[in-house]
Jmol script that loads the backbone (N, CA, C; Angstrom):
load data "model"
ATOM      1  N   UNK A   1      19.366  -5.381  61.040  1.00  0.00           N
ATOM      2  CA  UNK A   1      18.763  -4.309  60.296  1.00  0.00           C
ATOM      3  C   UNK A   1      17.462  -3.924  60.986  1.00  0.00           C
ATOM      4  N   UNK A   2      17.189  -2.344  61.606  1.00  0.00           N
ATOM      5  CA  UNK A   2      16.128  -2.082  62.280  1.00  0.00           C
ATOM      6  C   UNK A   2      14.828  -1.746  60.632  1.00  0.00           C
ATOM      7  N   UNK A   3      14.026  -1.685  61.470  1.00  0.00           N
ATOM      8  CA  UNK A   3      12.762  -0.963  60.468  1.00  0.00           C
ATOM      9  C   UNK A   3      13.110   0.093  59.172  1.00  0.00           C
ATOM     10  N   UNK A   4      14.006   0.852  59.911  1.00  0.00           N
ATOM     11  CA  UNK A   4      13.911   2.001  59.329  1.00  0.00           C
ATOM     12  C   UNK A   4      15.040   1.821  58.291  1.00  0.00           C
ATOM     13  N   UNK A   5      16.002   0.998  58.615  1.00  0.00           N
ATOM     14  CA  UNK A   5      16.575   0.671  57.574  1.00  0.00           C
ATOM     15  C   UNK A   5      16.213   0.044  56.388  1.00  0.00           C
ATOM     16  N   UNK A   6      15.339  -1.238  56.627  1.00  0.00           N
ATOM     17  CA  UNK A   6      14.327  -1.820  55.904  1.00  0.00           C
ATOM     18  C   UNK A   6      13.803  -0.794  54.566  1.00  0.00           C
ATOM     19  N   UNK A   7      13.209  -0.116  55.522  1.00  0.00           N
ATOM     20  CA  UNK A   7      11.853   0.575  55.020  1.00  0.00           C
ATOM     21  C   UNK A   7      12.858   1.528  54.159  1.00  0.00           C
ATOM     22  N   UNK A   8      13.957   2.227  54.433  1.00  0.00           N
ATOM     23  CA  UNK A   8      14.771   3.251  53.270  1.00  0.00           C
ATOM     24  C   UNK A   8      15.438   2.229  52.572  1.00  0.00           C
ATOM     25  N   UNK A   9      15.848   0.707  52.853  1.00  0.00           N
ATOM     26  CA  UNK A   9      16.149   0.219  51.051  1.00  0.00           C
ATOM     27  C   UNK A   9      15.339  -0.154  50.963  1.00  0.00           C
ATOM     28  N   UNK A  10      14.023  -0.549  51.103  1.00  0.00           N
ATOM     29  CA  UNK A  10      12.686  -0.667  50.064  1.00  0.00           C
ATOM     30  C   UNK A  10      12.513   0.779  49.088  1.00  0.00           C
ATOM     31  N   UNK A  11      12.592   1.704  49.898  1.00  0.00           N
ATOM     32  CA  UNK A  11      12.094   2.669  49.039  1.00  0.00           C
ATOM     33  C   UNK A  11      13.243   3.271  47.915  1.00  0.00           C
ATOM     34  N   UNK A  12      14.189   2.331  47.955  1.00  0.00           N
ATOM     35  CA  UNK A  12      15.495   2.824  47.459  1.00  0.00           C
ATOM     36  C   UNK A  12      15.382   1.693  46.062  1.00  0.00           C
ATOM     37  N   UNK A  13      14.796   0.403  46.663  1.00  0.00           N
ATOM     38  CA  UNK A  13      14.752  -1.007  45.454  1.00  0.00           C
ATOM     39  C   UNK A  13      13.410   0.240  44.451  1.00  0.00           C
ATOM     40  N   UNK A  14      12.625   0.955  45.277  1.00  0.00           N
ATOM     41  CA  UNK A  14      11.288   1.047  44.467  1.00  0.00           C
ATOM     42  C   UNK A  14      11.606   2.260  43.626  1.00  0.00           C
ATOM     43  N   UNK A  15      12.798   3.470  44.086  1.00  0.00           N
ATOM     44  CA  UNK A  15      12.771   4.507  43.458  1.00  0.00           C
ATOM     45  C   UNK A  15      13.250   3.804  41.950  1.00  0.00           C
ATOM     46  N   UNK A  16      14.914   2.738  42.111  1.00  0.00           N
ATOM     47  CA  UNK A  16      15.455   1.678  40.875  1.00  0.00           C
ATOM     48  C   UNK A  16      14.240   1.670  40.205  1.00  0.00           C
ATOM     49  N   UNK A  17      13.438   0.816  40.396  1.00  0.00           N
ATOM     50  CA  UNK A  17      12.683  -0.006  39.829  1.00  0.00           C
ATOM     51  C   UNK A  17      11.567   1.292  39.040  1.00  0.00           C
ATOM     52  N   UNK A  18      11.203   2.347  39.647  1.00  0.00           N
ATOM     53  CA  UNK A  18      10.849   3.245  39.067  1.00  0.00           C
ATOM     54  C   UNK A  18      11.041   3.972  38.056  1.00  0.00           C
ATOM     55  N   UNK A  19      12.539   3.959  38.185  1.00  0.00           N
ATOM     56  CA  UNK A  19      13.304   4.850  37.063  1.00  0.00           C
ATOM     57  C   UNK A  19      13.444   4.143  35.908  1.00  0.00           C
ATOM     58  N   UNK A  20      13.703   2.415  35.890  1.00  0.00           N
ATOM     59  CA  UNK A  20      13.729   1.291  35.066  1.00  0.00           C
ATOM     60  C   UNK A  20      12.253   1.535  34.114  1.00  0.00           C
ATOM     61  N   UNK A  21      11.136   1.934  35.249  1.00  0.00           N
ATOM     62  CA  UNK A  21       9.619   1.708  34.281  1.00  0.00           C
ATOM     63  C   UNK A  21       9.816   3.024  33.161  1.00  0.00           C
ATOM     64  N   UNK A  22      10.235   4.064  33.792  1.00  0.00           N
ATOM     65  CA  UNK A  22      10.311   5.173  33.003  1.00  0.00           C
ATOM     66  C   UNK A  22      11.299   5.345  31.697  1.00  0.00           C
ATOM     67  N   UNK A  23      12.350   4.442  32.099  1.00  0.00           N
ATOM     68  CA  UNK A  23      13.261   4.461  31.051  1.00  0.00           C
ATOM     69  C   UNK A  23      12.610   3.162  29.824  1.00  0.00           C
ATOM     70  N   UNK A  24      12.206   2.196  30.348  1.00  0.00           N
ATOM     71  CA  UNK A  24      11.584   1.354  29.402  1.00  0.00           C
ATOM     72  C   UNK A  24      10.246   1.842  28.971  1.00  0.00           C
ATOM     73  N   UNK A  25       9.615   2.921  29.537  1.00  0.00           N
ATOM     74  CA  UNK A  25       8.656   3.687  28.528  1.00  0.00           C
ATOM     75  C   UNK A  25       8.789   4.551  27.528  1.00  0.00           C
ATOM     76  N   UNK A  26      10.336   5.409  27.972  1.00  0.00           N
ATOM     77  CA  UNK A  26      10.560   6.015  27.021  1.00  0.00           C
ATOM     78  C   UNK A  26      11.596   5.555  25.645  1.00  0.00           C
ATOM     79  N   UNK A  27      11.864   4.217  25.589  1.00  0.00           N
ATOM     80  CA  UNK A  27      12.049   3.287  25.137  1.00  0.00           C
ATOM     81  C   UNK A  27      11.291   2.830  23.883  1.00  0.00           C
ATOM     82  N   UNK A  28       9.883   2.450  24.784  1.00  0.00           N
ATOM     83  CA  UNK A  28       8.708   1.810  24.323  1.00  0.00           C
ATOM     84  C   UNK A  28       7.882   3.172  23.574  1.00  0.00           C
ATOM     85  N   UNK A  29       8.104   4.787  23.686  1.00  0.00           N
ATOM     86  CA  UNK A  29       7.707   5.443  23.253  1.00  0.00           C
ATOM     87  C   UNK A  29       8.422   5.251  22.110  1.00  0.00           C
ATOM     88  N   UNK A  30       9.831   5.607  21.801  1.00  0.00           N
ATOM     89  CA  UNK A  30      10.973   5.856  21.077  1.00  0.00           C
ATOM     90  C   UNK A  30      10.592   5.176  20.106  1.00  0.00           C
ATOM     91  N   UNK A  31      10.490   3.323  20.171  1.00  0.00           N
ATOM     92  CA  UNK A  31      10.488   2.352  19.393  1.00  0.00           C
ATOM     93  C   UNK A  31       8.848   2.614  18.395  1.00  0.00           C
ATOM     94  N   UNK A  32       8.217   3.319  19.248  1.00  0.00           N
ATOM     95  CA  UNK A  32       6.698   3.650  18.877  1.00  0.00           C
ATOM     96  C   UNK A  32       6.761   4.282  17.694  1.00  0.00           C
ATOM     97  N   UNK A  33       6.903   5.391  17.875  1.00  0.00           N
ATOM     98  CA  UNK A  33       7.449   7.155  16.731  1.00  0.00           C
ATOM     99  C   UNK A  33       8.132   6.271  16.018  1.00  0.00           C
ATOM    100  N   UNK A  34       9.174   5.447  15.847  1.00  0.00           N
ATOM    101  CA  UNK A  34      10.147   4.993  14.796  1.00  0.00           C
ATOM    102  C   UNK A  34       9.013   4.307  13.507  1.00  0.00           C
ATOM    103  N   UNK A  35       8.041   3.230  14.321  1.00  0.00           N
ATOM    104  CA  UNK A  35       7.664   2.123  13.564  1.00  0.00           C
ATOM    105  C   UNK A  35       6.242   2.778  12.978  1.00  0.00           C
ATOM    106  N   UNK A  36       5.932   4.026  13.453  1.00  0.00           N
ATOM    107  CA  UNK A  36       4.924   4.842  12.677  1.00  0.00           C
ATOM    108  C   UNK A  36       5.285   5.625  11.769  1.00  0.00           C
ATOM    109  N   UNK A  37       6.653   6.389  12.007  1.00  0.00           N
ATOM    110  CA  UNK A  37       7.036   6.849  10.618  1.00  0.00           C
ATOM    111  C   UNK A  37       7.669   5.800   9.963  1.00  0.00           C
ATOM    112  N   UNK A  38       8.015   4.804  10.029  1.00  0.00           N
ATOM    113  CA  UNK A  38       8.326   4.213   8.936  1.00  0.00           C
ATOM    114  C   UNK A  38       7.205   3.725   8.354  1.00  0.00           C
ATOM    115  N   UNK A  39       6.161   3.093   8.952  1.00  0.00           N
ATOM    116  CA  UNK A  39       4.723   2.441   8.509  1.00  0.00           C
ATOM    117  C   UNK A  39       4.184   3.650   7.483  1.00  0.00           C
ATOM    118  N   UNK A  40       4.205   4.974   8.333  1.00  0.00           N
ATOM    119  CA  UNK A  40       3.957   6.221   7.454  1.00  0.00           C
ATOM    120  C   UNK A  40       4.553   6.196   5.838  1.00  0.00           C
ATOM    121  N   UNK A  41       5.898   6.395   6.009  1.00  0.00           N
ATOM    122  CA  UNK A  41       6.489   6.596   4.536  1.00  0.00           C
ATOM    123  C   UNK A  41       5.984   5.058   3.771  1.00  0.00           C
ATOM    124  N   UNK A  42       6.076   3.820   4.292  1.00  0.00           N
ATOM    125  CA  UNK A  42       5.440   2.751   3.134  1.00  0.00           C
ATOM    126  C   UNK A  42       3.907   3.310   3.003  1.00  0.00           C
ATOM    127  N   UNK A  43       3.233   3.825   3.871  1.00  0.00           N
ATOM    128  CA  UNK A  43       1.972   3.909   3.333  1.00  0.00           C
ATOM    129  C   UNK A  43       1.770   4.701   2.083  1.00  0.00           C
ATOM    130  N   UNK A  44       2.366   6.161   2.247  1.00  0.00           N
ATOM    131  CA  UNK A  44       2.878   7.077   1.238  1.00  0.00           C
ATOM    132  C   UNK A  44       3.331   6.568  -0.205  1.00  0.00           C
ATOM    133  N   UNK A  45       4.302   5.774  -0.086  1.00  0.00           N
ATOM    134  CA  UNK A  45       5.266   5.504  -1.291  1.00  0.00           C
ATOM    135  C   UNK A  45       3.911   4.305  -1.868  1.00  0.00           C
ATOM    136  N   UNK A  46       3.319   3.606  -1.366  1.00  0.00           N
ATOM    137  CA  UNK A  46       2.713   2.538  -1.662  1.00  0.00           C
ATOM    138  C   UNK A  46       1.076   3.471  -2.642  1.00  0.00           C
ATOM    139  N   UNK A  47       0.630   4.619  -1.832  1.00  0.00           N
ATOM    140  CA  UNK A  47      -0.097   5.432  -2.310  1.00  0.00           C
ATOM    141  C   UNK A  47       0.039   6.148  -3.295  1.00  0.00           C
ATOM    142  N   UNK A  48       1.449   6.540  -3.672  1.00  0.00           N
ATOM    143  CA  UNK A  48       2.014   6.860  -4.526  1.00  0.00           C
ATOM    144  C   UNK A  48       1.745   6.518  -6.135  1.00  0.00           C
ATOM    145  N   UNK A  49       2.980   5.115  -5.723  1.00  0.00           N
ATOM    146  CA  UNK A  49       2.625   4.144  -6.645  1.00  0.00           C
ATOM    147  C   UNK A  49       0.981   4.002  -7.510  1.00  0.00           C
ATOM    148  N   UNK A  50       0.293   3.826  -6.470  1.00  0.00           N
ATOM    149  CA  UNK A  50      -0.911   3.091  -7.106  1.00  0.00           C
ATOM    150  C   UNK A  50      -1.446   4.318  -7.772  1.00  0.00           C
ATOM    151  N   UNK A  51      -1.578   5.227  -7.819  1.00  0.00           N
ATOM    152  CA  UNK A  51      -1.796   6.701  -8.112  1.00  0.00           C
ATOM    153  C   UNK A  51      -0.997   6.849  -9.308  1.00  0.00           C
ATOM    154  N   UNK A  52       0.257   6.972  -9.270  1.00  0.00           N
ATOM    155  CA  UNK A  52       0.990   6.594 -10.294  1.00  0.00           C
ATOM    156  C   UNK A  52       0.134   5.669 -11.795  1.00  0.00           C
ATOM    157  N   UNK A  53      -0.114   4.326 -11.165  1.00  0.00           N
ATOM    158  CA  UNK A  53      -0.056   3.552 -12.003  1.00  0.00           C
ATOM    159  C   UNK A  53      -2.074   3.512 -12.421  1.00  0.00           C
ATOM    160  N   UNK A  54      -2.715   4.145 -11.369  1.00  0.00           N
ATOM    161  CA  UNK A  54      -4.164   4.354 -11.605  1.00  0.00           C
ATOM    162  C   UNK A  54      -4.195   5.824 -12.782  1.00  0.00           C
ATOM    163  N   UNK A  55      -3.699   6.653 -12.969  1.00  0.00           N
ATOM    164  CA  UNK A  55      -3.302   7.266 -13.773  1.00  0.00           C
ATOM    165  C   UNK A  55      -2.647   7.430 -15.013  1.00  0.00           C
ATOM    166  N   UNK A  56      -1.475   6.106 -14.974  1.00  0.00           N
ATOM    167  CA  UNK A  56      -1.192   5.996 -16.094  1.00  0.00           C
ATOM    168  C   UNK A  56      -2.268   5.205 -17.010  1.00  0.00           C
ATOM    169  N   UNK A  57      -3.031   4.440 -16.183  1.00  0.00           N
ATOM    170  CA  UNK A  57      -4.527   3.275 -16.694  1.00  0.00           C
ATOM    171  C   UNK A  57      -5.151   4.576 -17.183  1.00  0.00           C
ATOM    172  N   UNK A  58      -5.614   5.168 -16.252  1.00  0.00           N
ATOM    173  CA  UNK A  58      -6.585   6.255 -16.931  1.00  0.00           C
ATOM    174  C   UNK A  58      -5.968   7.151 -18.446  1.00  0.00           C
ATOM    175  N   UNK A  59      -4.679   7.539 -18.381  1.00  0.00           N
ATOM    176  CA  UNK A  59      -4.620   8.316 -19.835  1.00  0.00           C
ATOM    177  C   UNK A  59      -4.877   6.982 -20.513  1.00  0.00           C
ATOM    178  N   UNK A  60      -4.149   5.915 -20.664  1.00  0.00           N
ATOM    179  CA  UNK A  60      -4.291   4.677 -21.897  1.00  0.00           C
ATOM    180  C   UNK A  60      -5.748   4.361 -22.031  1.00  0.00           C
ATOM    181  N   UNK A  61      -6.963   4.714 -21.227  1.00  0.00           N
ATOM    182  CA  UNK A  61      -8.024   4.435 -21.326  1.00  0.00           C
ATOM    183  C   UNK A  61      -8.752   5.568 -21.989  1.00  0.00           C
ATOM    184  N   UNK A  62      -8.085   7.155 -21.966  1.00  0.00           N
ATOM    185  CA  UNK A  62      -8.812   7.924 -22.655  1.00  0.00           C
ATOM    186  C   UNK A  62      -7.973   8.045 -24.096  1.00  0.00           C
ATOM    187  N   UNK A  63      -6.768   7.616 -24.179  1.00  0.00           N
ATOM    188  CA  UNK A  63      -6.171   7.493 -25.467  1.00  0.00           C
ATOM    189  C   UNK A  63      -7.272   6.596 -26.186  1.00  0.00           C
ATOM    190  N   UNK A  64      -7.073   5.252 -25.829  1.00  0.00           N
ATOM    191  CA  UNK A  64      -7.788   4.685 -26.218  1.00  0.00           C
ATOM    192  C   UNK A  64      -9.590   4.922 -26.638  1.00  0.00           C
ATOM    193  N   UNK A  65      -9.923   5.656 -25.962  1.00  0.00           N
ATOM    194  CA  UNK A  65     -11.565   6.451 -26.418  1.00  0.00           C
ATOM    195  C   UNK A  65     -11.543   7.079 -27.327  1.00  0.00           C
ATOM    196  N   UNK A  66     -10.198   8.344 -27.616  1.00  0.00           N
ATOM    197  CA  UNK A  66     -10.130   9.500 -28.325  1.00  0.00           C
ATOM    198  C   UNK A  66      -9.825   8.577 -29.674  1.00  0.00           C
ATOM    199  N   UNK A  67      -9.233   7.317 -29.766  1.00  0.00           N
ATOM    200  CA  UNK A  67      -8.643   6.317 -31.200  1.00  0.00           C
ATOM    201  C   UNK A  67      -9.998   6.183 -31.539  1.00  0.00           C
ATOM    202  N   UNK A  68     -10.771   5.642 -30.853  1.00  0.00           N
ATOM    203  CA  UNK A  68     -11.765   4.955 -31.379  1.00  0.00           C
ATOM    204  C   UNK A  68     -12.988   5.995 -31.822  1.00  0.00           C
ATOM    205  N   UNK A  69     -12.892   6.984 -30.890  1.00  0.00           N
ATOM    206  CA  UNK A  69     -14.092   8.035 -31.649  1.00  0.00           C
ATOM    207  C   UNK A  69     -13.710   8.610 -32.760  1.00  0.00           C
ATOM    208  N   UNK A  70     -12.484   8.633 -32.840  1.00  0.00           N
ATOM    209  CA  UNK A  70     -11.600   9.585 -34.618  1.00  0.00           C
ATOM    210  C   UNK A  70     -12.268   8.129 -35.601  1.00  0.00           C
ATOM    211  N   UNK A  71     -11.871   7.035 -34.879  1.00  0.00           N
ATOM    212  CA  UNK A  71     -12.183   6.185 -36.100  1.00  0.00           C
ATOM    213  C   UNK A  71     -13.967   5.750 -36.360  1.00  0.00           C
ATOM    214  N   UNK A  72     -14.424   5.846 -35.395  1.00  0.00           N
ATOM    215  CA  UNK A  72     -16.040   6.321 -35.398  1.00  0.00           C
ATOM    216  C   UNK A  72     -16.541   7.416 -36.498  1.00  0.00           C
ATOM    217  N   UNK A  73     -16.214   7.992 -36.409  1.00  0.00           N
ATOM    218  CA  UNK A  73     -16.385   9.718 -36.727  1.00  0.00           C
ATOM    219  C   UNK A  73     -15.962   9.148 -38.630  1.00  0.00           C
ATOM    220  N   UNK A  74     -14.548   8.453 -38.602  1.00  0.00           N
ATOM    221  CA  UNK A  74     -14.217   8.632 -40.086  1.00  0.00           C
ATOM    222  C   UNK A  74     -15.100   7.698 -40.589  1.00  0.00           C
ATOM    223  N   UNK A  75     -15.270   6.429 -39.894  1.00  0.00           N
ATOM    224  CA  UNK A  75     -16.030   5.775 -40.261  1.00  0.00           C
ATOM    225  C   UNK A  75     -17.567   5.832 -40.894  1.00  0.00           C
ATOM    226  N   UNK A  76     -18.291   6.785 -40.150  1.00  0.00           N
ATOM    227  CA  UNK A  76     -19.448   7.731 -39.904  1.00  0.00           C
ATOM    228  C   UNK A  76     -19.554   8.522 -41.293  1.00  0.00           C
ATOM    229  N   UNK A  77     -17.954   9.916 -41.791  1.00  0.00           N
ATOM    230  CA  UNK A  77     -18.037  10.249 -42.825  1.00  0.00           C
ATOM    231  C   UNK A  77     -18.181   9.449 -44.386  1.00  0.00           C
ATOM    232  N   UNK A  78     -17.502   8.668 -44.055  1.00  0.00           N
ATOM    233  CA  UNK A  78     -17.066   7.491 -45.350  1.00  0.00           C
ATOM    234  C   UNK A  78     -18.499   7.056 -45.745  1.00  0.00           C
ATOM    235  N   UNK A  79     -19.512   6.516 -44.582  1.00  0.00           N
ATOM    236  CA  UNK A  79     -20.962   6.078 -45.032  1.00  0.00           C
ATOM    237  C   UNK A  79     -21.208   7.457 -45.421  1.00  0.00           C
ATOM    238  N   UNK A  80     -21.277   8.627 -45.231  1.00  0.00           N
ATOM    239  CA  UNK A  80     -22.126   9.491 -45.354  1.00  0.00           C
ATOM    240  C   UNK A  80     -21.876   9.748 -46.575  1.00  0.00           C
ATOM    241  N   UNK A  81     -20.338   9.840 -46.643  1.00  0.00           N
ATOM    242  CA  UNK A  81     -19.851  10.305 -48.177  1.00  0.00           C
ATOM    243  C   UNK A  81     -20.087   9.427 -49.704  1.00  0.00           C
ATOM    244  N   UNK A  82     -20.460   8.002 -49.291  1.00  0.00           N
ATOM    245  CA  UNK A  82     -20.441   6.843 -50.089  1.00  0.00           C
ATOM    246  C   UNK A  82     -22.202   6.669 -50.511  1.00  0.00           C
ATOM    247  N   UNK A  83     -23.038   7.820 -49.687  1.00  0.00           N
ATOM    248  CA  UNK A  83     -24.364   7.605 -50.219  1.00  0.00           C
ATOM    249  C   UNK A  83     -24.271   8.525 -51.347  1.00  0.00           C
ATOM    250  N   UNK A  84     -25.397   8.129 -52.073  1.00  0.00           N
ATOM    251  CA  UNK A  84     -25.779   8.473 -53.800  1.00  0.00           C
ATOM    252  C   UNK A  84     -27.041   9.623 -53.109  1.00  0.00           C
ATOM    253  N   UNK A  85     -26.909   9.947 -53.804  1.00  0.00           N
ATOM    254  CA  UNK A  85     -28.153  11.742 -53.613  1.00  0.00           C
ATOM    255  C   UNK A  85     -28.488  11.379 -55.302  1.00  0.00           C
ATOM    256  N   UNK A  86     -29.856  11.136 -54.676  1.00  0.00           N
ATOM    257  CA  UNK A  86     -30.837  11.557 -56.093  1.00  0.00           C
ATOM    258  C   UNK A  86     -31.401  13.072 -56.193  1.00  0.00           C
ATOM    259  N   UNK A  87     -30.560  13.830 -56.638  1.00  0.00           N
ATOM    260  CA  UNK A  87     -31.379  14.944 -56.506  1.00  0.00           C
ATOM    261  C   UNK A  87     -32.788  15.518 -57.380  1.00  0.00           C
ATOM    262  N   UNK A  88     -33.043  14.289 -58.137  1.00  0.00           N
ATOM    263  CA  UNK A  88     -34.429  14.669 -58.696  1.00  0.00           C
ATOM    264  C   UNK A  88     -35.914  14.269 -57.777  1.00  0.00           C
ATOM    265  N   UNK A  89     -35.232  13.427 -57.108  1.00  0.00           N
ATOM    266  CA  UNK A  89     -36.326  12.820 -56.342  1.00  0.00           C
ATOM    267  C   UNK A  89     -36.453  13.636 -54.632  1.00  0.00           C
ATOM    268  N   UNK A  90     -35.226  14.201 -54.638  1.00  0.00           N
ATOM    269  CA  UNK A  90     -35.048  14.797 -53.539  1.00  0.00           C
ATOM    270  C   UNK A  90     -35.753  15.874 -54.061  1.00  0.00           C
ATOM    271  N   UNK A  91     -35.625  17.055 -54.908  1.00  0.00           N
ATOM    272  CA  UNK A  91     -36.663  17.888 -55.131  1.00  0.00           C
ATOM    273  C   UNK A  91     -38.092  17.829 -55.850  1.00  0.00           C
ATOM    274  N   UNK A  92     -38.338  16.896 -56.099  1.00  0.00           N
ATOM    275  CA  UNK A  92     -39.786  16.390 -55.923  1.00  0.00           C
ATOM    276  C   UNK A  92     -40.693  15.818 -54.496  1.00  0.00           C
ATOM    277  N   UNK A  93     -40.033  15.135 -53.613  1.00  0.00           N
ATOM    278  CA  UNK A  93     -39.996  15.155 -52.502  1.00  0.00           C
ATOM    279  C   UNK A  93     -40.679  16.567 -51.669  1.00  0.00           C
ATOM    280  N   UNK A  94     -39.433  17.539 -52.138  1.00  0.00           N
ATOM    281  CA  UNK A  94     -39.422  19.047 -51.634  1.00  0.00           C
ATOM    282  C   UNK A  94     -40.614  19.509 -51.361  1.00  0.00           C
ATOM    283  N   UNK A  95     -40.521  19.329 -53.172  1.00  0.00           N
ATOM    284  CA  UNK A  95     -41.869  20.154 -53.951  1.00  0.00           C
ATOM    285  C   UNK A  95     -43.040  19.562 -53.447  1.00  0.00           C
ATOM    286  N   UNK A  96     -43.654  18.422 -52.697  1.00  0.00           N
ATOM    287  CA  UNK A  96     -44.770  17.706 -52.557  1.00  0.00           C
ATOM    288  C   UNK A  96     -44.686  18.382 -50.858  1.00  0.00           C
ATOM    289  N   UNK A  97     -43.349  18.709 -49.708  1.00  0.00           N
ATOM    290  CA  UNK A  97     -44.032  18.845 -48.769  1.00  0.00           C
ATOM    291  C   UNK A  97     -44.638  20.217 -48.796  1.00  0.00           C
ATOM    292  N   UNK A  98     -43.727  21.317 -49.823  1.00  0.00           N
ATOM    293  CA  UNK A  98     -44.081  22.667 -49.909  1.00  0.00           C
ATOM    294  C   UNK A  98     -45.150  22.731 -50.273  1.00  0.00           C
ATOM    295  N   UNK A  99     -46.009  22.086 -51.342  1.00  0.00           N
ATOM    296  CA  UNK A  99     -47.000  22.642 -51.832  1.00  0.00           C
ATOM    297  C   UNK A  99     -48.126  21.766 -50.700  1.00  0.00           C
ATOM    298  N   UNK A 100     -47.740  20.699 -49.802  1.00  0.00           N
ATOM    299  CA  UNK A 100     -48.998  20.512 -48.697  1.00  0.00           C
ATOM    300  C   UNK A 100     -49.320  21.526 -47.580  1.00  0.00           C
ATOM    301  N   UNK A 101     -48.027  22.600 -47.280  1.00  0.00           N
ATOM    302  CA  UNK A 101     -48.376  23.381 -46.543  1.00  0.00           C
ATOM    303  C   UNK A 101     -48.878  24.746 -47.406  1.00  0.00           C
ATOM    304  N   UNK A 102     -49.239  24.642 -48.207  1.00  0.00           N
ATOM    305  CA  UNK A 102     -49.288  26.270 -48.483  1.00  0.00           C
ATOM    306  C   UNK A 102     -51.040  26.313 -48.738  1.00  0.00           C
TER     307      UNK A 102
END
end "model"
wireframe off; spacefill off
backbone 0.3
color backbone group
């Protein structure tokens, strides 16, 4: 085998071996894009979820506010309604701040 033979299957092992890097990159791309959209959609569905379920917390937490202020509120009327009004003393009262301003 002279030189030149040499030297054209070297460059013949290197073009192989070239085409091998390119095909195992586009490979290594391929496998890439796959394991990001899939990583993608769990990230999604997982975001989802918690959104989902951070939301359903939040209405049961304002249900729960709106129960307790109705029962605040009735609670609130019931004292108000259960006080006694003296109204003689209430208009004597009256009558003592009216006649300090006049």
């Amino acid at each position: 085998m002279d030189n030149t033979e040499v030297l054209g299957h070297l460059l013949q092992i290197e073009s192989e071996a070239a085409l091998l890097v390119n095909e195992a990159q586009a490979e290594a791309d391929r496998r890439t894009a796959e394991a990001e959209q899939r990583n993608r959609a769990a990230f999604d569905e997982r975001c989802r979820k918690e959104s989902e379920r951070l939301e359903n917390e939040f209405l049961k937490i304002v249900e729960l506010a709106r129960q307790r202020y109705s029962e605040e509120i009735e609670s609130y009327k019931n004292e108000l309604s259960s006080i006694a009004v003296d109204n003689g003393r209430f208009s004597a009262l009256l009558d003592r701040y009216l006649a300090e301003d006049i």
